[in-house]
N, C-alpha and C positions, 0 to 999 in steps of 0.2 A: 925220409920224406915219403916216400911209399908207402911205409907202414901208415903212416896218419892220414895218406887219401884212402890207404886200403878202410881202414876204420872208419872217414867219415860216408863212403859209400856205400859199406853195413849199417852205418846209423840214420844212414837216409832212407835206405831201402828199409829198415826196420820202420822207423816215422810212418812213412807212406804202405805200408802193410798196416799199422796200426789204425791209420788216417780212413781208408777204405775196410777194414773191417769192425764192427762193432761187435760182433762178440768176444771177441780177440781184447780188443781194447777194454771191455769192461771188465772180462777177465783180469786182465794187468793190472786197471784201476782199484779191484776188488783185492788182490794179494797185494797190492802195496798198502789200501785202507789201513789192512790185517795187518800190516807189518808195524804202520807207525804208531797200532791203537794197541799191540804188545808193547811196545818197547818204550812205552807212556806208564805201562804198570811196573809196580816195584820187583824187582827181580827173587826169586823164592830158589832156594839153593836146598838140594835132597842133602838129609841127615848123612855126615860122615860115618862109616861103617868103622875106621879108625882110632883107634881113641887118642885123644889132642896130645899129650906126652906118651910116647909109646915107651918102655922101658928098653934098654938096649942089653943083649947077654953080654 
């Protein structure tokens, strides 16, 4: 029970830090945009250096 009023007096006191500053907030605003308008494109995976059956000695 502690832990979870410990947490929601961090998330409040987060809020109300967020609430009174704006450049704070549109910061956050701005890396979440970022975050939802990657993870909307199709994921590109770097060339395996491996080759796909590797032969075993």
């Amino acid at each position: 029970m502690a832990k979870r009023r410990l947490l929601m007096s961090a998330l409040g006191m987060g809020v109300t830090y967020l609430m009174n500053n704006k450049g704070a907030r549109d910061k956050l605003f701005g890396a979440v945009r970022n975050f939802m308008s990657k993870s909307k494109q199709p994921a590109t995976t770097a060339p395996s250096s491996r080759p796909v059956n590797p032969k075993l000695p």
